[in-house]
Backbone bond lengths (Angstrom), bond angles and torsions (degrees), N, CA, C in turn:
res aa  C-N    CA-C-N  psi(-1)  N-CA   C-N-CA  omega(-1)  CA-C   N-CA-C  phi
1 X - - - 1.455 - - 1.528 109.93 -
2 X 1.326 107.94 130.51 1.884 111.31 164.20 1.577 89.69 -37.42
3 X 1.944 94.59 136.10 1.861 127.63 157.95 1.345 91.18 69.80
4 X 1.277 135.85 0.46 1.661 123.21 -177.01 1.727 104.38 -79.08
5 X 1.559 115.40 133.56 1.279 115.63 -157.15 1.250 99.22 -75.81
6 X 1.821 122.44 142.89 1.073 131.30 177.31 1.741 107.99 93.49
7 X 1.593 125.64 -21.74 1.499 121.65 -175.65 1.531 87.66 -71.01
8 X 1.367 94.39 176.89 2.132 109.25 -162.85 1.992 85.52 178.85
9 X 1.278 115.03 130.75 1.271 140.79 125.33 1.447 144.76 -79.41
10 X 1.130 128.28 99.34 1.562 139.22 -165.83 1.906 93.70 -70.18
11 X 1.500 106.74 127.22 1.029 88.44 148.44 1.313 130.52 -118.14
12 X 1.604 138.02 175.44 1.509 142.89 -130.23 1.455 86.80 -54.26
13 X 1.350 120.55 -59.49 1.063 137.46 -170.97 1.853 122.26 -27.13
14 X 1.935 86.51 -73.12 1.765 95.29 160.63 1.398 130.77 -52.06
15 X 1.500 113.15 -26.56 1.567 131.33 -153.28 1.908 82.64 -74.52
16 X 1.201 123.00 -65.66 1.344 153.54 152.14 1.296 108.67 11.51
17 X 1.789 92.85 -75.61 1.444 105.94 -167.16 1.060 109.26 -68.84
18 X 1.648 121.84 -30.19 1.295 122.28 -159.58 1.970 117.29 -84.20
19 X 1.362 98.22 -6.55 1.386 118.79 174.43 1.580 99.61 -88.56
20 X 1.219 129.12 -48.10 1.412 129.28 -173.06 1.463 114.33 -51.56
21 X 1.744 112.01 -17.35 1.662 132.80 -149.16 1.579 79.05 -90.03
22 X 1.748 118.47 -7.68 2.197 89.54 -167.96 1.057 74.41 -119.61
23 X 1.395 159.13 51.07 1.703 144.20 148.48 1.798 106.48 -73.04
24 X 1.080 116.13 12.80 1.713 106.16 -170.30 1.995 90.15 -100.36
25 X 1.380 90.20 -11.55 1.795 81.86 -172.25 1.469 104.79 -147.44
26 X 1.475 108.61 134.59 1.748 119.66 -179.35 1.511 104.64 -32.31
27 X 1.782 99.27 121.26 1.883 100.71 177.08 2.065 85.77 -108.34
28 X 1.206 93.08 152.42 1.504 112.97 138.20 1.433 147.83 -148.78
29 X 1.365 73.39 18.51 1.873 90.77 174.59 1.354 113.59 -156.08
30 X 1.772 121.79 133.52 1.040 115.18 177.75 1.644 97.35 -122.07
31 X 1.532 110.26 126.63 1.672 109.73 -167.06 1.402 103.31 -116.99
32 X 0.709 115.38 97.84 1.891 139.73 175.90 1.601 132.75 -76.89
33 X 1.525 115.76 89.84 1.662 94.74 -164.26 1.871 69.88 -144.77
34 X 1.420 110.99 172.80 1.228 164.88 -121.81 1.031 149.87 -144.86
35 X 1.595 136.79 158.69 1.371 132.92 157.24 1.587 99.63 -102.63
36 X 1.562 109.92 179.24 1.449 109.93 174.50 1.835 97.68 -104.57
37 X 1.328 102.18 103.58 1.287 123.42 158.98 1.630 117.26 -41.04
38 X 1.200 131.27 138.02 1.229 139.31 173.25 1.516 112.52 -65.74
39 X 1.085 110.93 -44.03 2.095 131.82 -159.31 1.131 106.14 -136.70
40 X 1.448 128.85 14.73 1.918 117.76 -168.61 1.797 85.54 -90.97
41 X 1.610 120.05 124.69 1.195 101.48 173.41 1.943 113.38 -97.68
42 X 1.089 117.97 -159.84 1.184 118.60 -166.30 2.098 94.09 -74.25
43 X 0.845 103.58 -39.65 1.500 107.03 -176.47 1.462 107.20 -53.43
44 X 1.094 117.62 -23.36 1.666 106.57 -178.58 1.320 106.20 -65.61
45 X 1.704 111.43 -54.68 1.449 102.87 -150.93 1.435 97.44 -86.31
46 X 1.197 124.70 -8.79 1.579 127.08 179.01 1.705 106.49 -59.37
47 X 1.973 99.61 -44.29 1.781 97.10 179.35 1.283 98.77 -89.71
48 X 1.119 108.16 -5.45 2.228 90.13 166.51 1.518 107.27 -72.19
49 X 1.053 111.96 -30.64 1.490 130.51 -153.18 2.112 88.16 -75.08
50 X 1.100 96.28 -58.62 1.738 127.25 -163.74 1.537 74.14 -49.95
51 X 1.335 99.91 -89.82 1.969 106.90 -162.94 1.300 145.74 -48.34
52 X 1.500 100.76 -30.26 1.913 122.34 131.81 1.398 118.65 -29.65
53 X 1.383 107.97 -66.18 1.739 117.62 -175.59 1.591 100.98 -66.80
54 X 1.686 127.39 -50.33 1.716 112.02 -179.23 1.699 109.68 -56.71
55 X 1.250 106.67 -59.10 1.944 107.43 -175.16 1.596 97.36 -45.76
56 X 1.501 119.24 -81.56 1.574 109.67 -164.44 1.246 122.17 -132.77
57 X 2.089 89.64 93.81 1.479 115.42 -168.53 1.587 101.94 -59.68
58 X 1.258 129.49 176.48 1.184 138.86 -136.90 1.514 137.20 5.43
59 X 1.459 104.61 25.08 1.758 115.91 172.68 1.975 81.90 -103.19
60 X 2.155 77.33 131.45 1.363 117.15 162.73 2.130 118.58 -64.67
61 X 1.693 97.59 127.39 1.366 71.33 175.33 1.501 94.20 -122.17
62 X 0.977 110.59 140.57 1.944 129.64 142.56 1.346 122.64 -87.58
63 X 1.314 94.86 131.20 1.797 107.70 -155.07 1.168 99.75 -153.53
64 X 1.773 108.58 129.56 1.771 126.49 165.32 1.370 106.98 63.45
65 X 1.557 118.14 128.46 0.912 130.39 162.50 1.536 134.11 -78.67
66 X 1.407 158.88 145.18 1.356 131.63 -139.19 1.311 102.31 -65.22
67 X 1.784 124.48 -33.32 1.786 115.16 -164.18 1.435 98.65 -76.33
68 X 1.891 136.65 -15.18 1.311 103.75 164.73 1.588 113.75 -87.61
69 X 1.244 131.63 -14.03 0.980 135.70 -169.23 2.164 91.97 -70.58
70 X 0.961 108.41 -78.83 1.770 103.32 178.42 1.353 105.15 -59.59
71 X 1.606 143.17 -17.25 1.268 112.13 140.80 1.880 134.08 -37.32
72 X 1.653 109.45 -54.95 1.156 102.48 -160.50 1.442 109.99 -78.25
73 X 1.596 109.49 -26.75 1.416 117.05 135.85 1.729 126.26 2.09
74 X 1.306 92.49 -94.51 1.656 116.21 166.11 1.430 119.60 -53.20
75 X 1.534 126.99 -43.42 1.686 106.06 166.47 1.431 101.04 -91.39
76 X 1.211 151.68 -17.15 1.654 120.30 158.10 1.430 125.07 -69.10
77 X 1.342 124.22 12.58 1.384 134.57 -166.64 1.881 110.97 13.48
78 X 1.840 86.91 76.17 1.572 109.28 -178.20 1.556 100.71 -158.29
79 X 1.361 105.72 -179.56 1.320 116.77 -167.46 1.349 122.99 -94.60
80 X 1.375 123.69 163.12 1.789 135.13 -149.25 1.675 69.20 -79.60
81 X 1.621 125.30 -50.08 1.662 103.95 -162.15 1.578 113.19 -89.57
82 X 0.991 125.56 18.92 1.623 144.86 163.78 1.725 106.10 -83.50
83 X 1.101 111.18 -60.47 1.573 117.49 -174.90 1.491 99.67 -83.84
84 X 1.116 141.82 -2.19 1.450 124.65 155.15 1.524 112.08 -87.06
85 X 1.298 101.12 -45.95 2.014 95.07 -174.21 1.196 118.29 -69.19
86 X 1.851 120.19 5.88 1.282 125.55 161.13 1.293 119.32 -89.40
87 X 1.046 118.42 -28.86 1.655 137.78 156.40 1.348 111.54 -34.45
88 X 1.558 96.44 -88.64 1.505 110.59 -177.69 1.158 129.56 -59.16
89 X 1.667 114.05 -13.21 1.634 127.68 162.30 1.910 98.32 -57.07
90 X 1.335 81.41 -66.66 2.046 83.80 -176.49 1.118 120.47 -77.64
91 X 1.719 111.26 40.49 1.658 123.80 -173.80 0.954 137.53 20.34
92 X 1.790 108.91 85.71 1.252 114.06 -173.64 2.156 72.03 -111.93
93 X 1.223 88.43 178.74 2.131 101.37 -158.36 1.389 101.38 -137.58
94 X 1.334 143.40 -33.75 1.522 135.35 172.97 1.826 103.39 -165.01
95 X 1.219 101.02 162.85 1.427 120.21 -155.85 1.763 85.93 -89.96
96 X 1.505 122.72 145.04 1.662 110.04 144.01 1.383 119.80 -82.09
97 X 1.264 125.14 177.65 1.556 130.89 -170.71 1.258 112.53 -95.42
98 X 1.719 121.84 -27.34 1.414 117.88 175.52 1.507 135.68 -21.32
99 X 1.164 114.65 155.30 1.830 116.41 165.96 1.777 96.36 78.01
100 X 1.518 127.77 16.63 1.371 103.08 166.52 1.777 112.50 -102.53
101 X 1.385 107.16 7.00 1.523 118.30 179.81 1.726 100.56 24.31
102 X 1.847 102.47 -125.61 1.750 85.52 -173.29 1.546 83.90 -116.09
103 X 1.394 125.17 165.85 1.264 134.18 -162.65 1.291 112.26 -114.95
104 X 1.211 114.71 10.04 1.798 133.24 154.82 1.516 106.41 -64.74
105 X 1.603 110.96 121.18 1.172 143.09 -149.26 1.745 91.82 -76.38
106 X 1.512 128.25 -30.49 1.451 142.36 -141.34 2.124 72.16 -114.48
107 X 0.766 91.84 -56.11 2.062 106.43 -161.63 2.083 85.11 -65.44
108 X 0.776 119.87 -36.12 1.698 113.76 -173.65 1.811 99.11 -85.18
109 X 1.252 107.67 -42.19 1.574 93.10 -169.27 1.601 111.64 -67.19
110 X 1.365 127.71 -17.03 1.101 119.90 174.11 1.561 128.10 -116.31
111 X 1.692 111.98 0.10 1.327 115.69 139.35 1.571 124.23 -116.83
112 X 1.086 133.38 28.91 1.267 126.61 167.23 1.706 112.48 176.27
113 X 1.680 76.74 54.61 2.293 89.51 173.92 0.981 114.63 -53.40
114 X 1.952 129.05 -26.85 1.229 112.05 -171.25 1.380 107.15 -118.13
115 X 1.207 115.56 28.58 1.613 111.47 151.96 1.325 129.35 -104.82
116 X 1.214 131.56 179.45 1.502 151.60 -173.92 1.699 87.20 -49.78
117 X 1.771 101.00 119.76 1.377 105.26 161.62 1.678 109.94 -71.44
118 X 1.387 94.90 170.05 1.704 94.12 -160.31 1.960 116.38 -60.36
119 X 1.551 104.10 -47.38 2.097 95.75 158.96 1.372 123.61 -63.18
120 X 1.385 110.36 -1.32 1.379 112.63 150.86 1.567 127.48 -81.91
121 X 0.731 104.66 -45.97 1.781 101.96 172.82 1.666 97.32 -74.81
122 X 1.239 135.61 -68.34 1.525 121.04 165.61 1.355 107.50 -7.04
123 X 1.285 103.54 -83.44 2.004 101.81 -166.44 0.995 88.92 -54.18
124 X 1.620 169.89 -128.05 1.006 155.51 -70.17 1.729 109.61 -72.59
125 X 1.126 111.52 -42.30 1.488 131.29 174.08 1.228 113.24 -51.27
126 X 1.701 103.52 -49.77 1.380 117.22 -169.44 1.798 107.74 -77.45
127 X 1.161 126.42 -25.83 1.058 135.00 174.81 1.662 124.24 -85.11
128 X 1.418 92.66 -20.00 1.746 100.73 169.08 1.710 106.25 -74.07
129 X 1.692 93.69 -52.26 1.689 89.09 -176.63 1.330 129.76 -77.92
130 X 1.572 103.15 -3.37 1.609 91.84 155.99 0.877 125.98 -84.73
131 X 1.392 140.62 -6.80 1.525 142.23 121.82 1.069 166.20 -88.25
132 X 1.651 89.38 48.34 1.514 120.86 145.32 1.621 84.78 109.29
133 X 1.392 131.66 -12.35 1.243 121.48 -149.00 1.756 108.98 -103.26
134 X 1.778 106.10 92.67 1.777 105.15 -177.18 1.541 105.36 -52.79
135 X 1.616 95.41 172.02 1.357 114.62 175.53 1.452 107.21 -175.94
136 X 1.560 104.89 152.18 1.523 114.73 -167.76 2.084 101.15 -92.54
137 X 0.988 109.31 173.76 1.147 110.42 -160.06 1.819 107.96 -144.16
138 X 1.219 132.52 134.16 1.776 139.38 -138.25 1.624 105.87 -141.24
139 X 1.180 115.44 122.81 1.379 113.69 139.37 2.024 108.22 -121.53
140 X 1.398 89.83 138.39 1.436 114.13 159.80 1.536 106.70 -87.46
141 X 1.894 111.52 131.41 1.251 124.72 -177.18 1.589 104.34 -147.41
142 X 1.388 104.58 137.60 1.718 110.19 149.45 1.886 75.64 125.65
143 X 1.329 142.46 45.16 1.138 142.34 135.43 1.496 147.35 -83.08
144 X 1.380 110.81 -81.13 1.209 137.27 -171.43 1.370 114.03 -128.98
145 X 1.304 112.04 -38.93 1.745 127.98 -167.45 1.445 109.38 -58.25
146 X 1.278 106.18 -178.90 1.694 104.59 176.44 1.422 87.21 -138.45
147 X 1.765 107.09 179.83 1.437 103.50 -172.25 1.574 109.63 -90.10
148 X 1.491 126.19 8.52 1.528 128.37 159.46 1.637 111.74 -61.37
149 X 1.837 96.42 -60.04 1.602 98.95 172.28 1.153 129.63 -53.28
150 X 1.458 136.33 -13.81 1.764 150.39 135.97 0.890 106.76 -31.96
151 X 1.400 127.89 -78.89 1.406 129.14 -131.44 2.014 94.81 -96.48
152 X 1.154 93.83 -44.75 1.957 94.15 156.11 1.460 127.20 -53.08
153 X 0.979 122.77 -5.87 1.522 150.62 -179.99 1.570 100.39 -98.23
154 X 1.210 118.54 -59.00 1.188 111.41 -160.48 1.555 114.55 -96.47
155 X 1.403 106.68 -3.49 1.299 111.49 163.83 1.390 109.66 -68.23
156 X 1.674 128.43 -61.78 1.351 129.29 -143.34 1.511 71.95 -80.93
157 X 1.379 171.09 -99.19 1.410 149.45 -164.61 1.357 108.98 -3.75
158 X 1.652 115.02 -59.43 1.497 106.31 -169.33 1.852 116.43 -55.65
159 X 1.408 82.76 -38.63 1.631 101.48 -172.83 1.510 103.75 -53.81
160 X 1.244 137.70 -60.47 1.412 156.11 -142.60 1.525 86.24 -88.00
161 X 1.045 133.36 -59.83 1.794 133.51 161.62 1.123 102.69 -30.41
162 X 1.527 130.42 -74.06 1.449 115.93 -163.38 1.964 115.83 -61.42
163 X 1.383 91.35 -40.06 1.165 89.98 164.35 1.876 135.35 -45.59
164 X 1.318 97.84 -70.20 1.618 106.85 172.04 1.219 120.54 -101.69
165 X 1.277 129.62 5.10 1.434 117.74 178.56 2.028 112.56 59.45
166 X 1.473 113.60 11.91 1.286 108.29 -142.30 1.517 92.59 -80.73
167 X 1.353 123.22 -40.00 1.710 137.35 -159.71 1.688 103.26 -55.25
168 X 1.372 116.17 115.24 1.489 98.43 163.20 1.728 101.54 -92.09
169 X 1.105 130.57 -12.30 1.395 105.78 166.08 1.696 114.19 172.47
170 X 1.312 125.50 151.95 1.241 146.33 -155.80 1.302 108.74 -95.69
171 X 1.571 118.45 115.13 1.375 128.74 177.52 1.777 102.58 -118.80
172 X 1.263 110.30 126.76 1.436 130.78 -177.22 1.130 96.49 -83.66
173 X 1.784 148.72 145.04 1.507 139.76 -169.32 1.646 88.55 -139.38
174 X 1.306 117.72 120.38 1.045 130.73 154.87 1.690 120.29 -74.35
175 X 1.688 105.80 105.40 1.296 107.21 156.54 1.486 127.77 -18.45
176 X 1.488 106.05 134.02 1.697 117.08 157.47 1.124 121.18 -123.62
177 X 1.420 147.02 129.72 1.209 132.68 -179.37 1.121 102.73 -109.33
178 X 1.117 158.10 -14.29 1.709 151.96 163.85 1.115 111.70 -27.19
179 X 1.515 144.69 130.01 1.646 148.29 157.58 1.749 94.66 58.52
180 X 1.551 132.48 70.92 0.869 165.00 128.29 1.443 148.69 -148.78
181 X 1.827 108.63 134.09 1.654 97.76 -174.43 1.354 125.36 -51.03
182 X 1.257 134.94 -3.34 1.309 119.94 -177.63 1.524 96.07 -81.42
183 X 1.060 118.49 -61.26 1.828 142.11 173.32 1.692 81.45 -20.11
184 X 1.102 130.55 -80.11 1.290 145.37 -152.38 1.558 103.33 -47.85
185 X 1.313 109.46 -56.86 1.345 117.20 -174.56 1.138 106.24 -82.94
186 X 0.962 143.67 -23.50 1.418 127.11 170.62 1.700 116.69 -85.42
187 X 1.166 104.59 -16.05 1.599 100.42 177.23 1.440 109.17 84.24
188 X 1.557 118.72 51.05 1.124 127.34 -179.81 1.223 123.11 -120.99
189 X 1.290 152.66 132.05 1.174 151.10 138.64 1.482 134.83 -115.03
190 X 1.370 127.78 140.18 1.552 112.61 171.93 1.168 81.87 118.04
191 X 1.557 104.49 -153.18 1.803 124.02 172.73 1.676 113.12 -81.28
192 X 1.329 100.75 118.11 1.491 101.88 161.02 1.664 141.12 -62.58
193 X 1.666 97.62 -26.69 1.329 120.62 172.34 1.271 128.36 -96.82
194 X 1.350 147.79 142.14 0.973 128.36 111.35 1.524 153.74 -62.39
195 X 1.567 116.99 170.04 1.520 117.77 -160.25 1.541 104.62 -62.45
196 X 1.578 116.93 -28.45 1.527 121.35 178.42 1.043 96.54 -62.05
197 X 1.382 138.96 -55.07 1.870 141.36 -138.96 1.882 86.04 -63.14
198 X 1.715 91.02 -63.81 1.879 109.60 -151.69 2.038 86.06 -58.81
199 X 0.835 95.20 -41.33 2.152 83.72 177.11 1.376 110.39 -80.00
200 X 1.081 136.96 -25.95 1.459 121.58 162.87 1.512 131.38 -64.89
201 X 1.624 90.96 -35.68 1.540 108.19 166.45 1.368 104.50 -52.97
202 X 1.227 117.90 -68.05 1.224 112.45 -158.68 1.899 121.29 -60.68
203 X 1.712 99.24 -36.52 1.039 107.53 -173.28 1.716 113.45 -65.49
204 X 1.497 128.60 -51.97 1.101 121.88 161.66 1.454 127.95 -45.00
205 X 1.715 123.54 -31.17 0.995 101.90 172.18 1.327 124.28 -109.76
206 X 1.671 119.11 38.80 0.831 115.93 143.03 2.192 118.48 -82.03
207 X 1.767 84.34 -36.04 1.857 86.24 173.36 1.801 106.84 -63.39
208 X 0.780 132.53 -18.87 1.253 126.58 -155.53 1.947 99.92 -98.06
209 X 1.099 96.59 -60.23 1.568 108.58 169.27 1.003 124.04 -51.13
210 X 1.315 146.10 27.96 1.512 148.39 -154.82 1.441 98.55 -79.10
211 X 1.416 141.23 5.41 1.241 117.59 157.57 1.909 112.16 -127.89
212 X 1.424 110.59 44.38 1.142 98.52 165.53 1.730 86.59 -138.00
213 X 1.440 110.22 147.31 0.972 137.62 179.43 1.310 142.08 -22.49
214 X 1.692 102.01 -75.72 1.246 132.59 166.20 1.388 121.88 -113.36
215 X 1.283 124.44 150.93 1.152 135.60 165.82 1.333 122.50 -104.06
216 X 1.565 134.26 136.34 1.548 103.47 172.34 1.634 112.03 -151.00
217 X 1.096 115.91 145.97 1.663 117.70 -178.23 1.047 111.49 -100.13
218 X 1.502 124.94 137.26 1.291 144.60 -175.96 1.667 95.70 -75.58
219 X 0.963 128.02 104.79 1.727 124.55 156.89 1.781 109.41 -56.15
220 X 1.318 126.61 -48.99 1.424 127.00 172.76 1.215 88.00 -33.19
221 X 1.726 138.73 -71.63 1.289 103.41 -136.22 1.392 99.37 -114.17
222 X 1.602 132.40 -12.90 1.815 121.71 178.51 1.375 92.61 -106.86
223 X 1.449 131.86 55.74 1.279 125.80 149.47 1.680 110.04 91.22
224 X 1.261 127.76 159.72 1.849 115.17 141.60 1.288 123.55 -58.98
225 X 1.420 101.40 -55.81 2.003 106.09 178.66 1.406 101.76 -63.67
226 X 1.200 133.49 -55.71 1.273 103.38 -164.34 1.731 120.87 -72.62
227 X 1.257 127.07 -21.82 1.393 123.91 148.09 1.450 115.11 -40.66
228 X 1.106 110.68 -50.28 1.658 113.02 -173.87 1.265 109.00 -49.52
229 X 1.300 118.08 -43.38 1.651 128.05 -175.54 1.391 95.93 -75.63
230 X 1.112 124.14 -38.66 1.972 105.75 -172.14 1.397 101.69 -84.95
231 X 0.987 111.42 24.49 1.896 104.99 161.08 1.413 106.42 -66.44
232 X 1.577 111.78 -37.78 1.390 110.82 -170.35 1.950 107.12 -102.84
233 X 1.235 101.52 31.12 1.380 102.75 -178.21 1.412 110.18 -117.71
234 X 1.443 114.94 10.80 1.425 136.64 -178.95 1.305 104.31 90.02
235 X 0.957 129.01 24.96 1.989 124.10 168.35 1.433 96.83 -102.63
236 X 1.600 106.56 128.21 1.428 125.60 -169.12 1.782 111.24 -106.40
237 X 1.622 100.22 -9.43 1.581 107.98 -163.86 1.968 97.37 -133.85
238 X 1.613 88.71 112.18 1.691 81.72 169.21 1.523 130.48 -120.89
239 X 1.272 103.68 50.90 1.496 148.85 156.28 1.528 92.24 53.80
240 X 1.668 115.16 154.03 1.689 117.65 -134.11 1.696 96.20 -74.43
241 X 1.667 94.67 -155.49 1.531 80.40 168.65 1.509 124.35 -103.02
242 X 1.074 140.38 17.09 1.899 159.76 130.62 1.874 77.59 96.39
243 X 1.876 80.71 132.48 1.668 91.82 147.51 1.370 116.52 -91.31
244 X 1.001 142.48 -31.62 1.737 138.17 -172.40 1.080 97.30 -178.30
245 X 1.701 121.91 121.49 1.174 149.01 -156.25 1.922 95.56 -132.92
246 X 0.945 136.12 140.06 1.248 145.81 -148.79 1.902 120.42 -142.61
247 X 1.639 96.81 -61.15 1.163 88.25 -169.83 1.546 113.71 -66.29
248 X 1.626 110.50 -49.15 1.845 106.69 -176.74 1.346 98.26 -57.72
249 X 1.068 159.40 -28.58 1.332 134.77 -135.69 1.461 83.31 -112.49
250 X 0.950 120.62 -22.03 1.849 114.18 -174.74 2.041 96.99 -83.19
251 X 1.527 120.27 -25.67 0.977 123.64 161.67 1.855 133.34 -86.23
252 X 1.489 86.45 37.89 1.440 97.29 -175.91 1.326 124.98 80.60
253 X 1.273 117.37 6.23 1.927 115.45 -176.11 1.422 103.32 -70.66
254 X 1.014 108.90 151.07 1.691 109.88 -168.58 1.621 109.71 -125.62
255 X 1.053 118.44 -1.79 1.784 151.98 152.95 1.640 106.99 -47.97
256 X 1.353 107.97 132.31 1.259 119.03 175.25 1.462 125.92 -34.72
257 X 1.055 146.98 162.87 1.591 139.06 -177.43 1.425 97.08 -91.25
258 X 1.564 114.51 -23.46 1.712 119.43 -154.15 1.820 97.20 -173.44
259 X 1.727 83.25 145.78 1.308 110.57 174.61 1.346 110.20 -136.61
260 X 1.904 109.22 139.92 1.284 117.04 173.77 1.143 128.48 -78.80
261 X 1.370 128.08 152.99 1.334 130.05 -163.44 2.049 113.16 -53.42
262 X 1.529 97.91 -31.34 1.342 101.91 175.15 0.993 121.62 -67.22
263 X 1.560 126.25 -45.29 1.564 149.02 154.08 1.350 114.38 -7.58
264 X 1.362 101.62 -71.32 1.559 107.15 178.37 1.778 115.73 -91.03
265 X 0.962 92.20 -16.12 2.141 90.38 169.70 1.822 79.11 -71.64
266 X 0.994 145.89 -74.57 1.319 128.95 -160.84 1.868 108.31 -45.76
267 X 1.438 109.76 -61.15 1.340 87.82 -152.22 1.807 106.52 -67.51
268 X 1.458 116.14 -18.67 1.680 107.31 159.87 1.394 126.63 -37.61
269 X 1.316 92.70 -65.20 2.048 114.27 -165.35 1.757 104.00 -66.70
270 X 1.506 92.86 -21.39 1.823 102.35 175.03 2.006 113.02 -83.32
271 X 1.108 87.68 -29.03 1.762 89.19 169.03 1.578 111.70 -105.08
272 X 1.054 114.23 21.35 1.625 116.61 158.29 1.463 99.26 95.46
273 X 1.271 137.89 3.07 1.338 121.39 172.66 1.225 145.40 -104.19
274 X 1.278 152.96 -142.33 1.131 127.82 -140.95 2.097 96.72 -146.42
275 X 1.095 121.99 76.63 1.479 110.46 -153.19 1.483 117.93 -91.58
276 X 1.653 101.18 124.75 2.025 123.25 -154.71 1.711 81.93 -100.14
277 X 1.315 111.14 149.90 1.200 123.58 148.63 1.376 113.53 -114.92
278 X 1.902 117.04 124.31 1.181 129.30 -130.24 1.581 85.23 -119.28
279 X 1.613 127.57 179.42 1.048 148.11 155.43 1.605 125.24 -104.08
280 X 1.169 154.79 -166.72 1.477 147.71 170.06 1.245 112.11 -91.59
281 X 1.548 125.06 5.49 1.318 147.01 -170.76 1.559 110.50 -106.63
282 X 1.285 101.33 -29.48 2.241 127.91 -172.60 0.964 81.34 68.71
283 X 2.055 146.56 46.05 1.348 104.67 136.72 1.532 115.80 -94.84
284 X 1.165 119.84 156.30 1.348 139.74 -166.06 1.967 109.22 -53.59
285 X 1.053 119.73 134.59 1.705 112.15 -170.48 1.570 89.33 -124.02
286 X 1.097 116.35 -50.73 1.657 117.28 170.05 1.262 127.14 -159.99
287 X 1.337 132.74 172.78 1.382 128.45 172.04 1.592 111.47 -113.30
288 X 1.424 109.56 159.53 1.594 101.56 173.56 1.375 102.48 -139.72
């Protein structure tokens, strides 16, 4: 919200510079998400989108999560497929999965009342991938939910998969409660999870997901080692090495902002595997 302590607007300019800050090391993805702006109209992120693609042509971008995407929707009083084909005109390349937390109607009203109820973020998904446009797909865990609201979660995902084929792949989000009201009200601080929770998570939904692709663990938020260990828990993707990561760490993650490319070729080749350097597409760019 405008004057709310800690909000900040980048402008084109900063957004710019602040991409120019990862030229010392191979980018291929720039992943871009948000608050819901009061007045940001679709033209901003279209020339963020635009000026990203002139500075560093062949870096992938991921952009807006579905509640800003049917935000800008809602203040241009136009459509979810209007505000994407302006996007993807000014080359934006796949959707992120954010903002679907858990999709329990009881589990949304008291962490995320003012976002996209759960057939709302569905249609949005569902309407990207019928035009052509992938996207990764999220549950947030280790709050409020129970393990029904999981696996109900990960059905209507399964469902929307069979449907569009649209998901390139499933990221499990480990809760933070640090410098948030839920944190507050519940009387939480530190890590919400444990290393069992973030590997069970992962491991069921790789069993559960049998028709989306990939699986992948956030190291920002279940650690390096413990990613390392869900290599063998069916997670195939252990997400790149981040130039500046923001939201967990502002929610208490205590995990590096960034890892070097050697960093993680070690902790792969150290748990027995085989380490691809991928694109935002998962096709293969090289191996090491």
């Amino acid at each position: 919200r405008p004057n709310e302590e800690g909000a900040y607007l980048m402008s084109l300019e900063e957004a710019f510079h602040e991409a120019s800050l990862a030229s010392d090391t191979p980018v291929r993805e720039f992943h871009i998400v948000g608050g819901l702006h009061p007045k940001l109209r679709v033209s901003y992120y279209a020339d963020l989108i635009r000026g990203l693609k002139e500075r560093h042509p062949g870096v992938e971008i991921k952009a807006l999560t579905a509640v800003e995407i049917a935000n800008l929707a809602r203040i241009e009083k136009t459509s979810v497929e209007d505000v994407l084909e302006r996007l993807v005109e000014a080359g934006l390349d796949t959707l992120p999965g954010g903002g679907a937390e858990v999709f329990a109607k009881g589990v949304r009203a008291t962490i995320a009342e003012r976002k996209l109820a759960a057939e709302e973020w569905i249609d949005v998904h569902r309407r990207a991938h019928r035009m052509g446009i992938r996207s990764n797909c999220t549950m947030l865990y280790g709050h409020v939910e129970t393990y029904e609201d999981r696996v109900d979660h990960l059905a209507l995902l399964r469902d929307l998969q069979d449907e569009t084929g649209g998901f390139l792949a499933y990221i499990p989000l480990a809760y933070h409660p640090d410098n948030n009201e839920l944190g507050e009200q519940l009387g939480r601080t530190g890590t919400a999870t444990t290393g069992f929770d973030d590997l069970k998570n992962l491991a069921v939904g790789r069993l559960f997901l049998d028709n989306i692709r990939h699986i992948k663990t956030h190291w920002i938020m279940n650690t390096p080692k413990v990613s390392q260990i869900a290599l063998h828990f069916g997670v195939d993707d252990l997400e790149g090495t981040v130039r500046r990561e923001r939201i967990y760490h502002e929610a208490g993650a205590g995990t590096p902002e960034g890892m070097t490319f050697a960093e993680i070729v070690r902790l792969i080749r150290d748990a027995g595997k085989r380490p691809v350097e991928r694109n935002v597409q998962y096709e293969e760019v090289r191996e090491w």
